[in-house]
C-alpha positions, 0 to 999 in steps of 0.5 A: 393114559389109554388110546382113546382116552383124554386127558380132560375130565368131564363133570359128572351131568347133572341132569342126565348122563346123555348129557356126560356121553354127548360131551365126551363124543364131542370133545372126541370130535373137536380132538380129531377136528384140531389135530387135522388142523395143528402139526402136532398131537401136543398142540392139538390137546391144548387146543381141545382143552382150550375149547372145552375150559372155554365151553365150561366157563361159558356155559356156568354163565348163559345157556349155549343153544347148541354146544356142537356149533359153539365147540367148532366156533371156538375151536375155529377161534382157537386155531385162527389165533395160534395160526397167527402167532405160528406165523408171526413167530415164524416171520421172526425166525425167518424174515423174508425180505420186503419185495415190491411186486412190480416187473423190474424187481422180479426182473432183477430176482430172475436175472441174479438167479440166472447168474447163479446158474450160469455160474453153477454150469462155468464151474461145474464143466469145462466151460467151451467144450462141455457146454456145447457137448451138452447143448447138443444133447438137447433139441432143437426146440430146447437149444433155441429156447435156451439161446433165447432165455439165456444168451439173448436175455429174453424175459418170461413175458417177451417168450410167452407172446413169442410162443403163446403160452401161459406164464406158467406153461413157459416157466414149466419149459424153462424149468425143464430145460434147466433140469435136463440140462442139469442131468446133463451136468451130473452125467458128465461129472460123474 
C-alpha cells in the first residue's frame, strides 16, 4: 500500500464523483483525527474502517444530512469505547489498590513512603557521620525543613499553615529537598 493511500475501498458514486472525491477527503480526515487520538497507526485504521463500515451501513437506510459531522460523531463513539475497554484492560492487568480518599490513609501512604526513604539513606551511608556531613550541605531553610518533616513528623497540611504555601508549592519544597539530598547521596557513594 502507498503512503497516503487506504486500505479501504470506496464504491464507485452514483451520482457524481464529487461524491467519491468528498469521501476519500473525508476519510483522509477522520484517518488523521483517530490517529491523534489512538497509540498506534494499527489502531487508528480499524478505527477509520470502523466508522466508514458504520457510515456505509447507515446511509443504505436513511439519508445523512451532513456526512462530516455524523463521521467525527462515530468516530468520537468509536474512540470513547475503545478507550474504555483500554482501560478496563488496563485495570485488569495492573489493579490499583482501592484507597479511600480521606486524611488518615494518606497519612499512612505518606509515612510508609518516608520510611522507605529513610531506609534508602541508613543503607545507602554510614548513617552518624555521613548523614550529618550531607545535612550540613543543605541550607538552613533546608536543614529545618528537613528537621520538620522528617524528624518531628510534621504532616504537609501542619507545614503549609506553618509557612503559608499551597500544597502543592510544599510538596514542590519537599520534593526538592529529597532530590538535593539524594545528589548528595550519589556523590558520596561515588
Amino acid at each position: 500500500m502507498k503512503a497516503g493511500e487506504s486500505m479501504f475501498r470506496f464504491p464507485k458514486a452514483s451520482r457524481k464523483n464529487n461524491e467519491s472525491e468528498d469521501l476519500k477527503k473525508l476519510y483522509n480526515q477522520i484517518a488523521n483525527y483517530c490517529r491523534k487520538n489512538l497509540i498506534d497507526a494499527a489502531s487508528a485504521e480499524e478505527c477509520t474502517q470502523e466508522v466508514f463500515a458504520v457510515y456505509f451501513e447507515k446511509a443504505s437506510q436513511m439519508e445523512i444530512r451532513d456526512p462530516r459531522a455524523w463521521l467525527f460523531r462515530t468516530a468520537d463513539n468509536y474512540l470513547h469505547r475503545f478507550n474504555q475497554k483500554f482501560q478496563q484492560e488496563k485495570q485488569e492487568i495492573f489493579p490499583l489498590p482501592n484507597l479511600e480518599d480521606d486524611a488518615e490513609d494518606m497519612e499512612d501512604i505518606r509515612f510508609a513512603y518516608e520510611q522507605d526513604f529513610d531506609r534508602f539513606l541508613e543503607e545507602s551511608v554510614d548513617i552518624g557521620k555521613e548523614v550529618n556531613r550531607i545535612l550540613s550541605g543543605l541550607s538552613h531553610k533546608e536543614q529545618t525543613l528537613y528537621h520538620q518533616y522528617y524528624k518531628e513528623n510534621m504532616s504537609i497540611k501542619e507545614l503549609m499553615e506553618l509557612y503559608q504555601v499551597s500544597s502543592t508549592a510544599m510538596k514542590a519544597k519537599l520534593y526538592r529537598l529529597k532530590q538535593h539530598i539524594l545528589k548528595c547521596v550519589q556523590k558520596l557513594q561515588q
